[in-house]
PyMOL CGO cylinders between C-alpha atoms (Angstrom):
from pymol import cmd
from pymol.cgo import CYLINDER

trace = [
    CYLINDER, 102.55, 97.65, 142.73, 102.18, 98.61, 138.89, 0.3, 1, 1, 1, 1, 1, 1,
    CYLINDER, 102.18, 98.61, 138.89, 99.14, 96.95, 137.03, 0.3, 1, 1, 1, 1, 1, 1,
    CYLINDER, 99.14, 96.95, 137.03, 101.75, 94.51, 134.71, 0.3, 1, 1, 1, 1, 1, 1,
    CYLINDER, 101.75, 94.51, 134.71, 100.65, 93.66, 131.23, 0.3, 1, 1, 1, 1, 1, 1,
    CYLINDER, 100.65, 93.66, 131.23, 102.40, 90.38, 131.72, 0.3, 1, 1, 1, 1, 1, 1,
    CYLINDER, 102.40, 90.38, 131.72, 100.44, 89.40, 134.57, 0.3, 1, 1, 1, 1, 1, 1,
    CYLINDER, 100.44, 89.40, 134.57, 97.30, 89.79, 132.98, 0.3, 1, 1, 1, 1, 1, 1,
    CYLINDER, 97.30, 89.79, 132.98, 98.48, 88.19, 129.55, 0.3, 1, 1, 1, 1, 1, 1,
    CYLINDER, 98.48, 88.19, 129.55, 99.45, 85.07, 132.25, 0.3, 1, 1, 1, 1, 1, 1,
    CYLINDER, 99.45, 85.07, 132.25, 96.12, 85.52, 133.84, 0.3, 1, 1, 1, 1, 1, 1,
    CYLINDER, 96.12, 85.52, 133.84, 94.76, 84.23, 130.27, 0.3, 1, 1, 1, 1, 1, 1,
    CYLINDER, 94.76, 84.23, 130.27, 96.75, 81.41, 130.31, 0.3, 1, 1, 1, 1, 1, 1,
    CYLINDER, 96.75, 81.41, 130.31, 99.25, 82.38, 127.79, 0.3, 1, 1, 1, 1, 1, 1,
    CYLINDER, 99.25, 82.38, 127.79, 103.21, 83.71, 127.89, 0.3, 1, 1, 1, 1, 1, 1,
    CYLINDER, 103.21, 83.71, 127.89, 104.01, 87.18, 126.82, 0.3, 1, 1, 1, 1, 1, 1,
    CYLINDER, 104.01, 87.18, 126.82, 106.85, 86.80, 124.32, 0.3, 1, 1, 1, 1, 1, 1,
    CYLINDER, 106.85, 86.80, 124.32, 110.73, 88.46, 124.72, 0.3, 1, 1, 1, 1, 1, 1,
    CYLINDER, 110.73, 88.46, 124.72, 109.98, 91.54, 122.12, 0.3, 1, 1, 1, 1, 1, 1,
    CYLINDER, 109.98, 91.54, 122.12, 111.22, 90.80, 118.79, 0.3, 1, 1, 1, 1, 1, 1,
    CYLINDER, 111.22, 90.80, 118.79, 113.74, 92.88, 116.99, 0.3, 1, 1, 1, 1, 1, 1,
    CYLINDER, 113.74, 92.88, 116.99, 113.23, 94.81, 113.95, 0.3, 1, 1, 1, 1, 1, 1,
    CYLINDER, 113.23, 94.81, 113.95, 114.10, 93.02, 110.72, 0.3, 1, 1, 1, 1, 1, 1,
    CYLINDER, 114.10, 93.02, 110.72, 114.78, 96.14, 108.85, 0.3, 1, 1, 1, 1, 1, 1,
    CYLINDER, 114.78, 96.14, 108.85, 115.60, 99.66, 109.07, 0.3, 1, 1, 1, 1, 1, 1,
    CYLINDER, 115.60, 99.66, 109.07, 112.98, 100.70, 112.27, 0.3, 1, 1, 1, 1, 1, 1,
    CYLINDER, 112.98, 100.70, 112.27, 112.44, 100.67, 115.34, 0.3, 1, 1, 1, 1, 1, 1,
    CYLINDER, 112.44, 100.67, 115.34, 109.94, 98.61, 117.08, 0.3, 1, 1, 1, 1, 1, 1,
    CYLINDER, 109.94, 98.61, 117.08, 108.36, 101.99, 119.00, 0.3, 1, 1, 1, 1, 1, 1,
    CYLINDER, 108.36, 101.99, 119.00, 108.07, 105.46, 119.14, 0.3, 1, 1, 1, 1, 1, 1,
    CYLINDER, 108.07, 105.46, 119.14, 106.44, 107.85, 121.99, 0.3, 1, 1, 1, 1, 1, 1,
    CYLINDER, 106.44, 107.85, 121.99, 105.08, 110.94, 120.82, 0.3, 1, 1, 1, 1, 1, 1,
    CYLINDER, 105.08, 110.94, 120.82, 103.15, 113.41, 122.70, 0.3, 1, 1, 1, 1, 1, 1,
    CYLINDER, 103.15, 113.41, 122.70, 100.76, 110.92, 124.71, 0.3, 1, 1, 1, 1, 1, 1,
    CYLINDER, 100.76, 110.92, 124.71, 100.84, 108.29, 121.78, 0.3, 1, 1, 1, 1, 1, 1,
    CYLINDER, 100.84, 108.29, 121.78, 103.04, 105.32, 121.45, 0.3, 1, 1, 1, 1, 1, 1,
    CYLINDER, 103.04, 105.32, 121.45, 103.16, 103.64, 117.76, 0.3, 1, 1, 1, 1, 1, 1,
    CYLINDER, 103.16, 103.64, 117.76, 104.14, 100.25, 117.77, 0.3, 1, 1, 1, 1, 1, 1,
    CYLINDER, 104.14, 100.25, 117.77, 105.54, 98.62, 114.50, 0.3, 1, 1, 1, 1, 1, 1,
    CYLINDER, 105.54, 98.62, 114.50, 103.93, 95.57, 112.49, 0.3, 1, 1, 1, 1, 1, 1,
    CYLINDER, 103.93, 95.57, 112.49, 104.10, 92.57, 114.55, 0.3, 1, 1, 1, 1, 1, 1,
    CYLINDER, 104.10, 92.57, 114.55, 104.19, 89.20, 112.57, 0.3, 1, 1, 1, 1, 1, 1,
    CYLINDER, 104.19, 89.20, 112.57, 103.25, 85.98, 114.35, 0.3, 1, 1, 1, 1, 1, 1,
    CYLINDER, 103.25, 85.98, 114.35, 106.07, 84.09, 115.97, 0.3, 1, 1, 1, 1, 1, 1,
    CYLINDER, 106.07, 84.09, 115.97, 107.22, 81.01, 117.38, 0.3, 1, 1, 1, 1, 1, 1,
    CYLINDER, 107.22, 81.01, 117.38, 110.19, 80.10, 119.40, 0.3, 1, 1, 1, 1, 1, 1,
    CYLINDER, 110.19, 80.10, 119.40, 111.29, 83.45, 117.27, 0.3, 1, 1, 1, 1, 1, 1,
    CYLINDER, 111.29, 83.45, 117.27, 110.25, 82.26, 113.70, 0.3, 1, 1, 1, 1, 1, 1,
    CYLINDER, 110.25, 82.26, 113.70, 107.33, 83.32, 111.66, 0.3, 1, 1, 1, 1, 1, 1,
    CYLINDER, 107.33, 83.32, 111.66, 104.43, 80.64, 111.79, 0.3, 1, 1, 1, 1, 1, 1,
    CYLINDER, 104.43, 80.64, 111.79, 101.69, 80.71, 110.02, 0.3, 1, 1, 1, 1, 1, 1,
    CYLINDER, 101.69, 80.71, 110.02, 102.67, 80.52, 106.58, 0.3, 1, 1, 1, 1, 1, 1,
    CYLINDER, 102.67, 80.52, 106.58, 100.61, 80.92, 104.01, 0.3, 1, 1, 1, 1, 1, 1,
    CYLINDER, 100.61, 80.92, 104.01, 97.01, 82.88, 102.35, 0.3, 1, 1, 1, 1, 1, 1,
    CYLINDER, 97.01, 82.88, 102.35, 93.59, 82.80, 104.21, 0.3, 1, 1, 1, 1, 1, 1,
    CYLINDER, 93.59, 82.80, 104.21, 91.28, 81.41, 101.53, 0.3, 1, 1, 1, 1, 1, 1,
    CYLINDER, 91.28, 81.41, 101.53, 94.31, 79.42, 99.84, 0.3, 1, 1, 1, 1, 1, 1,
    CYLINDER, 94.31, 79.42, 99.84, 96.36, 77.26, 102.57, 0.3, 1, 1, 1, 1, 1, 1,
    CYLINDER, 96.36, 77.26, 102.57, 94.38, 78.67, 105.97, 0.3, 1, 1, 1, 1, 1, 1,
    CYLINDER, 94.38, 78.67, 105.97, 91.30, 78.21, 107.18, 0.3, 1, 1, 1, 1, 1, 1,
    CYLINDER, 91.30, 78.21, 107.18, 89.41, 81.07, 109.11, 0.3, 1, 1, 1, 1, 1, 1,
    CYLINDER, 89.41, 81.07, 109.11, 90.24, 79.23, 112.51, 0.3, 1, 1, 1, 1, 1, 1,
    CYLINDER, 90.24, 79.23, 112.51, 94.80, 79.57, 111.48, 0.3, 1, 1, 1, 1, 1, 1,
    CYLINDER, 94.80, 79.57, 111.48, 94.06, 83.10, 110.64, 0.3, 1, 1, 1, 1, 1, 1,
    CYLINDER, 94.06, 83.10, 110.64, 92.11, 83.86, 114.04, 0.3, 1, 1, 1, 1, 1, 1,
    CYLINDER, 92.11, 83.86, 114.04, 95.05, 81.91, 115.54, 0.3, 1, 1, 1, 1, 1, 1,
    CYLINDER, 95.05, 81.91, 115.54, 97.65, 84.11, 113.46, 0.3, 1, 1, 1, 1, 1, 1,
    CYLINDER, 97.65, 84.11, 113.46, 96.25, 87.00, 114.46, 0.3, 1, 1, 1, 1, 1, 1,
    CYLINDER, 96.25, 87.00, 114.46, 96.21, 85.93, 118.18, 0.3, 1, 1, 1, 1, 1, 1,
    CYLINDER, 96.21, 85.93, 118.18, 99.73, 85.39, 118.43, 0.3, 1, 1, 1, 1, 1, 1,
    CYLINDER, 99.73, 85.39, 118.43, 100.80, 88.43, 116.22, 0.3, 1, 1, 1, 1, 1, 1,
    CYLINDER, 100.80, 88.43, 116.22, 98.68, 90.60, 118.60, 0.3, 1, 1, 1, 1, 1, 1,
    CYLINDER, 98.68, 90.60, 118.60, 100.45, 88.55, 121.85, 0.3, 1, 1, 1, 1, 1, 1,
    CYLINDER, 100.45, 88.55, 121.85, 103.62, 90.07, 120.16, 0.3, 1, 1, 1, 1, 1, 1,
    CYLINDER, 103.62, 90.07, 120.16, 102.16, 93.55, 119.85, 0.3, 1, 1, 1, 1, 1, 1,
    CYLINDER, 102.16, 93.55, 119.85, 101.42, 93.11, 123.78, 0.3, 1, 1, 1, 1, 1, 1,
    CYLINDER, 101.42, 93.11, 123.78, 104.98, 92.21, 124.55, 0.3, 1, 1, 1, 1, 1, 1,
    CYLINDER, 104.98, 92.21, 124.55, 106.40, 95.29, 122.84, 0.3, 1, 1, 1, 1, 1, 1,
    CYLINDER, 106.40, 95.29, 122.84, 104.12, 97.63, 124.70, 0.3, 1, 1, 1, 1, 1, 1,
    CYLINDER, 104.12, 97.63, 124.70, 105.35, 95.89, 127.87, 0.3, 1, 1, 1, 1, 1, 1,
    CYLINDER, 105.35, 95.89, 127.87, 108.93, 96.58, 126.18, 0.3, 1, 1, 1, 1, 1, 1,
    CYLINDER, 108.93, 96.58, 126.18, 107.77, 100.13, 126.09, 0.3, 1, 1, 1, 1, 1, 1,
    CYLINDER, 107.77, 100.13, 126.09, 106.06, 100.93, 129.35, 0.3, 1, 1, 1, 1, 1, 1,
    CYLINDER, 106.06, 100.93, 129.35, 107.90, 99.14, 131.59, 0.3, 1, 1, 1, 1, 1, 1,
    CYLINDER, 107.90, 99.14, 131.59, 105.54, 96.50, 131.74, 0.3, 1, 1, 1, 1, 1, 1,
    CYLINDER, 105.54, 96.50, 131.74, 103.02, 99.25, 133.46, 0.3, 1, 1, 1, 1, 1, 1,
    CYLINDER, 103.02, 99.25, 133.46, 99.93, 99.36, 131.88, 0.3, 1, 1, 1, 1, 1, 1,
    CYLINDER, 99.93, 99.36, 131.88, 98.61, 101.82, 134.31, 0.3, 1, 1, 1, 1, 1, 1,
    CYLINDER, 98.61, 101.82, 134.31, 100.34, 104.43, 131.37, 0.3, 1, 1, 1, 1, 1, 1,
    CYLINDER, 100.34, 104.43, 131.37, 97.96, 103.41, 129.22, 0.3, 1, 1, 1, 1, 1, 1,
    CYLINDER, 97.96, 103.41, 129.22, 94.55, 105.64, 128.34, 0.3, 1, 1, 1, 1, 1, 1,
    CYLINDER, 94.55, 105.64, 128.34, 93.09, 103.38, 125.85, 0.3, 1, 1, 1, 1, 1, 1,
    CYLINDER, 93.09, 103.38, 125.85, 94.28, 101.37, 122.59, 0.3, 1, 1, 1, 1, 1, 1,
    CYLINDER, 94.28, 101.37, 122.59, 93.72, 104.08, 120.27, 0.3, 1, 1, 1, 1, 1, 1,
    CYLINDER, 93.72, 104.08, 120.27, 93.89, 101.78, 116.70, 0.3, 1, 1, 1, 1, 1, 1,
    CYLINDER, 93.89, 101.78, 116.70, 94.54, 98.21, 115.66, 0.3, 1, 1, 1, 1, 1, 1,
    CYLINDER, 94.54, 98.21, 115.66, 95.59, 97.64, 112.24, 0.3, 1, 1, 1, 1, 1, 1,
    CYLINDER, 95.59, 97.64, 112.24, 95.52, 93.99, 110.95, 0.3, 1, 1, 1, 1, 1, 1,
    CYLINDER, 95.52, 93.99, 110.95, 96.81, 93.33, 107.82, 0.3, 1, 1, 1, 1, 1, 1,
    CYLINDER, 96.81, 93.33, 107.82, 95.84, 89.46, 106.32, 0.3, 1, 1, 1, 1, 1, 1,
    CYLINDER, 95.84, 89.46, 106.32, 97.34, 87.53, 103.15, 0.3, 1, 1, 1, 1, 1, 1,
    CYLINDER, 97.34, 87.53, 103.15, 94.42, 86.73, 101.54, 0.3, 1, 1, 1, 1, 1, 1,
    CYLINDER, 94.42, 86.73, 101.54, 93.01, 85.51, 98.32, 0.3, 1, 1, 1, 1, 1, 1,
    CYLINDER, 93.01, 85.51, 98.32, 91.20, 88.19, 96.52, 0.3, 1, 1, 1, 1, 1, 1,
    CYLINDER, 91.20, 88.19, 96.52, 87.77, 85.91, 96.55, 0.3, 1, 1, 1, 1, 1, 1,
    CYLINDER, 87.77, 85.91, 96.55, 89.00, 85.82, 100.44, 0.3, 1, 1, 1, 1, 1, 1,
    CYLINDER, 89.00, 85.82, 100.44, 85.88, 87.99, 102.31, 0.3, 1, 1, 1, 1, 1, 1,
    CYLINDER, 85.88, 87.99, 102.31, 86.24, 86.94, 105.91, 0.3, 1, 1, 1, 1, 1, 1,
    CYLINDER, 86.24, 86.94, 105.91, 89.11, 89.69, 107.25, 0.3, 1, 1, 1, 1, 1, 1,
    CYLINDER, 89.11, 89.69, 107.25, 86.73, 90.77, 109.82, 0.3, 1, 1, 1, 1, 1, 1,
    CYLINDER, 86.73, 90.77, 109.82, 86.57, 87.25, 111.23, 0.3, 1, 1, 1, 1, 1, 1,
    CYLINDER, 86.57, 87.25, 111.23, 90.50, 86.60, 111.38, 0.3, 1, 1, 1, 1, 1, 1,
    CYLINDER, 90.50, 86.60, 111.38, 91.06, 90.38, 112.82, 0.3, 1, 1, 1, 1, 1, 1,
    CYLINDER, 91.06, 90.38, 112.82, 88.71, 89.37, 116.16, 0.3, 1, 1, 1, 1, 1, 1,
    CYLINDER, 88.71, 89.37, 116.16, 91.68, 86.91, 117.38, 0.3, 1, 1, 1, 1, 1, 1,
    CYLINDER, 91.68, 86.91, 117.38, 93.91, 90.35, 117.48, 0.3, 1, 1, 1, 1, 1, 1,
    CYLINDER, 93.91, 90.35, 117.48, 90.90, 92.49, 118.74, 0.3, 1, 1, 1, 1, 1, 1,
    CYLINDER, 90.90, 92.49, 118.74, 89.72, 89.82, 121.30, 0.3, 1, 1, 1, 1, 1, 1,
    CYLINDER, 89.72, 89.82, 121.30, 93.22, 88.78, 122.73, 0.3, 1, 1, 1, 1, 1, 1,
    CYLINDER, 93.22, 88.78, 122.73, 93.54, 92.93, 123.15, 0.3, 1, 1, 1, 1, 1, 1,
    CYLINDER, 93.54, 92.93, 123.15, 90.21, 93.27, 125.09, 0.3, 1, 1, 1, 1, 1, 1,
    CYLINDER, 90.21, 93.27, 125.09, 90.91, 90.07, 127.28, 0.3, 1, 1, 1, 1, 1, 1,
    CYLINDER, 90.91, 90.07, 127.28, 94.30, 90.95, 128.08, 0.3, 1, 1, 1, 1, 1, 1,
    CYLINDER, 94.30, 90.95, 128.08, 93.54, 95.06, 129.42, 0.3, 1, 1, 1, 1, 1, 1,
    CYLINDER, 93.54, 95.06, 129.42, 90.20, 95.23, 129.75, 0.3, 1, 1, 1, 1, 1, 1,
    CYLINDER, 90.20, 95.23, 129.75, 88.47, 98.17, 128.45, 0.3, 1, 1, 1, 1, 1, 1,
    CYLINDER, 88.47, 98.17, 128.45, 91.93, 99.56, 127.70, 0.3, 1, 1, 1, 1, 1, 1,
    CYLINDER, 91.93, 99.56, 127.70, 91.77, 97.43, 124.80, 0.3, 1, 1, 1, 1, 1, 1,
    CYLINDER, 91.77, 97.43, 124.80, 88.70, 98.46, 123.19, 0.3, 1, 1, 1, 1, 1, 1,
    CYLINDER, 88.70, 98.46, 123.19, 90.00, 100.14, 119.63, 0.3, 1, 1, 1, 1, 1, 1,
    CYLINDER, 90.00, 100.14, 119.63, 88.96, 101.28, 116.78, 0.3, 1, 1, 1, 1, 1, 1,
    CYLINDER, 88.96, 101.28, 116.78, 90.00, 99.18, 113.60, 0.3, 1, 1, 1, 1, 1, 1,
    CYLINDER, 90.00, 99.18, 113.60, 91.33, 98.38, 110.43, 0.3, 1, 1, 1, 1, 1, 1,
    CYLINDER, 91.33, 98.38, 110.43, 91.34, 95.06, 108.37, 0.3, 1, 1, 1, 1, 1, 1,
    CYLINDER, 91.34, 95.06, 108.37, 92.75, 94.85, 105.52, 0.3, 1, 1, 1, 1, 1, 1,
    CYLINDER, 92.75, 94.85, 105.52, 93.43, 91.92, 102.83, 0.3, 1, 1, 1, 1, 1, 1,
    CYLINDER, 93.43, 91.92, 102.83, 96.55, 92.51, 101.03, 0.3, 1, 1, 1, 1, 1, 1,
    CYLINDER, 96.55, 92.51, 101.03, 98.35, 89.58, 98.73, 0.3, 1, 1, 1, 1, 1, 1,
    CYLINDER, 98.35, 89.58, 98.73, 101.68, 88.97, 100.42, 0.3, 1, 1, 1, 1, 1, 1,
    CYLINDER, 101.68, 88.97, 100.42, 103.61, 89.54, 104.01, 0.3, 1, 1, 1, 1, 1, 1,
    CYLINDER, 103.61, 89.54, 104.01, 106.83, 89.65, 105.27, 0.3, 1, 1, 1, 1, 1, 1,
    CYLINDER, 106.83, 89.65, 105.27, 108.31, 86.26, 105.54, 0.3, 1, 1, 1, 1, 1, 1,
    CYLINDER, 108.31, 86.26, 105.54, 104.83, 84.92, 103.98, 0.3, 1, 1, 1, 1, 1, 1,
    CYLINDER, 104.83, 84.92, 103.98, 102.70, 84.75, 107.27, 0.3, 1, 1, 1, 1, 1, 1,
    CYLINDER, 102.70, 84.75, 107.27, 98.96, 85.25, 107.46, 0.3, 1, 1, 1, 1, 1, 1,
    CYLINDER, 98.96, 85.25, 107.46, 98.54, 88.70, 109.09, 0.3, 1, 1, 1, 1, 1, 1,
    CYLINDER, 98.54, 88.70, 109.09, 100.46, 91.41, 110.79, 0.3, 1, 1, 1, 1, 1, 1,
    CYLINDER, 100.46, 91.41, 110.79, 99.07, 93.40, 113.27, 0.3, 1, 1, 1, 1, 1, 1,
    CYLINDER, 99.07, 93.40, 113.27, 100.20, 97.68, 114.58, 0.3, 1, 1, 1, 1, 1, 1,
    CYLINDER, 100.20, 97.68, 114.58, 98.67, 99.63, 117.03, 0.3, 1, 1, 1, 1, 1, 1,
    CYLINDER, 98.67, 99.63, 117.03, 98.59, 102.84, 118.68, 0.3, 1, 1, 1, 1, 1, 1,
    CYLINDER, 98.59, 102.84, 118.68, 98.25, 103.47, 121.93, 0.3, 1, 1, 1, 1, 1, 1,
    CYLINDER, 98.25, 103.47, 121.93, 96.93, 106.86, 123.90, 0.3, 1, 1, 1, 1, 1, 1,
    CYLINDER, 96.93, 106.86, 123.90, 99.18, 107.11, 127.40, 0.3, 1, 1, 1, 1, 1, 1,
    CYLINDER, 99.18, 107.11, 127.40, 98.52, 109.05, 130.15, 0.3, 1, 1, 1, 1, 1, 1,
    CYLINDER, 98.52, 109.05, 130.15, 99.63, 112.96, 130.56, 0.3, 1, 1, 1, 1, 1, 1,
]
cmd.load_cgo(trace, "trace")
């Protein structure tokens, strides 16, 4: 019986989401060597971007957290997508990258990244634990809060 990154994302309570499809010219994964790359994930609902909008302008700390939740619960379905839904491939989450629309008096990035980081940890355990980024940038595809990447170490 394979250790299935859907079970455990169901085990929190919460539904992992049918992958999304690129929007542009990408792909939503590669595998190279023992690391799989995972595109930008936005946050989605029944398929459509939600959370519109800048932390420190139109979103409180508490949306962004949220955002960056359900962005990361998409990042989670693609590496399901990728694996097979077998997370016993997985070494370690190498890197998180969360990118949030923020104002530029916006200092809080840290804050908004944990509902990414924290959903990651729940979800796989110390497989999750990563390394990070957080960035504040001024706009986002389709104007939602954050996006979130990752990269993953697999096994040999």
């Amino acid at each position: 019986m394979i250790d299935s990154i859907r079970q455990r994302v169901h085990a929190l309570g919460l539904i992992l989401p049918t992958p999304s499809q690129p929007a542009a010219n990408y792909i939503n994964h590669v595998i190279s060597q023992h690391q799989l790359f995972i595109s930008g994930q936005i946050p989605l609902v029944d398929g459509k971007p939600a959370y519109i909008g800048r932390l420190g302008e139109s979103l409180c700390d508490e949306q962004g957290t949220q955002a960056a939740e359900l962005a990361a619960l998409g990042l989670l379905g693609q590496l399901s997508d990728a694996l097979g839904d077998d997370l016993s491939r997985v070494t370690r989450t190498l890197r998180l990258g969360v990118f949030i629309a923020s104002t530029a008096e916006f200092q809080r990035q840290s804050v908004v990244a944990n509902g990414a980081s924290n959903l990651l940890v729940n979800a796989l355990g110390d497989k999750g634990r990563h390394v990070r980024t957080a960035i504040g940038v001024c706009s986002l595809p389709a104007g939602v809060a954050v996006e979130v990447d990752a990269i993953f170490e697999l096994q040999p």
